[in-house]
Residue, then its C-alpha position, 0 to 999 in steps of 0.5 A: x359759577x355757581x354757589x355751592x350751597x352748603x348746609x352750614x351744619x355739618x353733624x346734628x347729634x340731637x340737640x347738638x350742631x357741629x357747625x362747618x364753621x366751628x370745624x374749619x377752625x378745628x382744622x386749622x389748630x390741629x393742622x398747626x399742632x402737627x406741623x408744629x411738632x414736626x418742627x420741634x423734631x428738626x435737628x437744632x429746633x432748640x423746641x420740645x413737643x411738649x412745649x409746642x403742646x402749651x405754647x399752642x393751647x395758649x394761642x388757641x385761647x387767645x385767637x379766639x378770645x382775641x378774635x371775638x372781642x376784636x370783631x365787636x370792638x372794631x366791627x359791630x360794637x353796637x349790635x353786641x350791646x344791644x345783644x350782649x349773648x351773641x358774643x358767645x353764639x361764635x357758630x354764627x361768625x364774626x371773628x376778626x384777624x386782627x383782634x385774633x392776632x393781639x389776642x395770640x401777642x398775647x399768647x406769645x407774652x405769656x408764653x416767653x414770660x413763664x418759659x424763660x424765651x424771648x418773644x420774637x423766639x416764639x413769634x417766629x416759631x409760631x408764624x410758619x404755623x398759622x397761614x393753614x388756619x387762616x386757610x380753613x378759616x376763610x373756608x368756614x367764611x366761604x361755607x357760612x356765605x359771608x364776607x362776600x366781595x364786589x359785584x363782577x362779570x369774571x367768570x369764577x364770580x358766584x350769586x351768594x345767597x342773601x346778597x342779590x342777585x347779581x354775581x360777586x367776587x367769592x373773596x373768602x377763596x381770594x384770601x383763602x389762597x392769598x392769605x393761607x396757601x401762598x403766605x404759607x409756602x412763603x414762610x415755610x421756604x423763608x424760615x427754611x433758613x436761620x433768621x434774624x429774630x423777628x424777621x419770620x414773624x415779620x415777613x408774616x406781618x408783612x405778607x398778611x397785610x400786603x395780601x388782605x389791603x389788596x383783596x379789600x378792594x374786591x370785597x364788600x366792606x360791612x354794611x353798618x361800617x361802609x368805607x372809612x375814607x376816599x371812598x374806597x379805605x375798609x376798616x380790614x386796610x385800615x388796621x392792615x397799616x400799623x401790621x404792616x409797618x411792624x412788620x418791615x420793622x422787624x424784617x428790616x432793623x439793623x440791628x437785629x442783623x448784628x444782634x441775632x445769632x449771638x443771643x440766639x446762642x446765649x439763650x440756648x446755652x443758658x436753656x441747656x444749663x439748665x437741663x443739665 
């Protein structure tokens, strides 16, 4: 197939760029915001709208807070100190998942500390929320011709500008519908039901793990990091691991079984003497 070809800058307003890559991540908060507070209106949400409006200020913060430093921390540390002022320049990519998601833990903490919630009660508000916004994310990576997979003879595989001439896996779609469309649906279904605390943030952990260790083996790691280990470990899988085992810890923890529903309940009678 061929590439698209998009320009990067989707609006030039004078000396101001509206990038492609910017406006995904847009997409995604706004998406999420929606979404969210039509969850806060089910019946029995225990969530008011106001609340979804800061606790997603709050994740939006530390996502692309999170995001920027884990991408120098984990991918490029060097390159950004011998240029410290690219860390700002965001429009030309580089965020990682992995540091945007100790960034929103972050975000979460704070969040249950101030209003008096439990952590794995926002966590599991907040999951069914993000998948979208990984969605428009890899589009904006898809968009900006980066992020590019192994060379292929599929039929869907593409010549990526900057990358030769052969035709590679468009991996960012890979994520794109692993990673947003299917591990969206899978939560949306899944936190249909009352759950254990923890579980929904869990099986996100677990699916956002599962998802990116198998398309890692399709995409090309970065050329400054190559392969880790056996000649095939990314550093995306490597931190992949610790996600995973805390999500199958969470799903999985007897005693999160036993435990749900009655501190659910005590916690919402304690909200709702206070209300009244």
């Amino acid at each position: 197939m061929t590439y698209p070809m998009i320009d990067p800058v989707a609006l030039t307003l004078g000396p101001l760029q509206l990038r492609w890559y910017g406006l995904m991540y847009m997409v995604g908060f706004v998406l999420g915001w929606i979404l969210g507070r039509w969850r806060a209106t089910r019946p029995g949400s225990g969530w008011t709208a106001l609340e979804v409006d800061d606790l997603l200020t709050c994740v939006m913060i530390g996502i692309i807070i999170g995001g920027r430093l884990g991408y120098v921390l984990f991918y490029d540390l060097p390159a950004y100190l011998a240029d410290p002022m690219e860390i700002l320049r965001i429009w030309n990519g580089g965020m990682s998942f992995h540091g945007g998601l100790l960034g929103v833990v972050g975000a979460f903490w704070y969040f249950a500390h101030t209003r008096r919630r439990s952590f794995l009660e926002v966590a599991d508000f907040v999951a069914p929320l993000i998948p979208q916004g990984l969605f428009f994310g890899r589009l904006g990576n898809f968009i900006n011709a980066e992020l590019w997979g192994k060379t292929s003879t599929l039929p869907w595989a593409m010549v990526f500008p900057g990358a030769g001439p052969e035709p590679r896996h468009p991996s960012q779609l890979y994520e794109a519908l692993l990673e947003g469309l299917v591990l969206f649906l899978l939560l949306w279904i899944f936190s249909a039901k009352k759950r254990a605390p923890g579980a929904v943030a869990g099986l996100f952990a677990v699916g956002y793990a599962c998802f990116r260790f198998a398309v890692e083996f399709v995409r090309l790691p970065d050329a400054h990091l190559g392969y880790l280990a056996f000649g095939w470990l990314t550093m995306g899988q490597l931190l992949c691991l610790p996600l995973l085992l805390i999500g199958l810890w969470l799903l999985f923890r007897p005693q999160a079984q036993g435990n749900g529903s009655v501190e659910s309940k005590v916690k919402k009678t304690h909200r709702a003497g206070h209300r009244h």
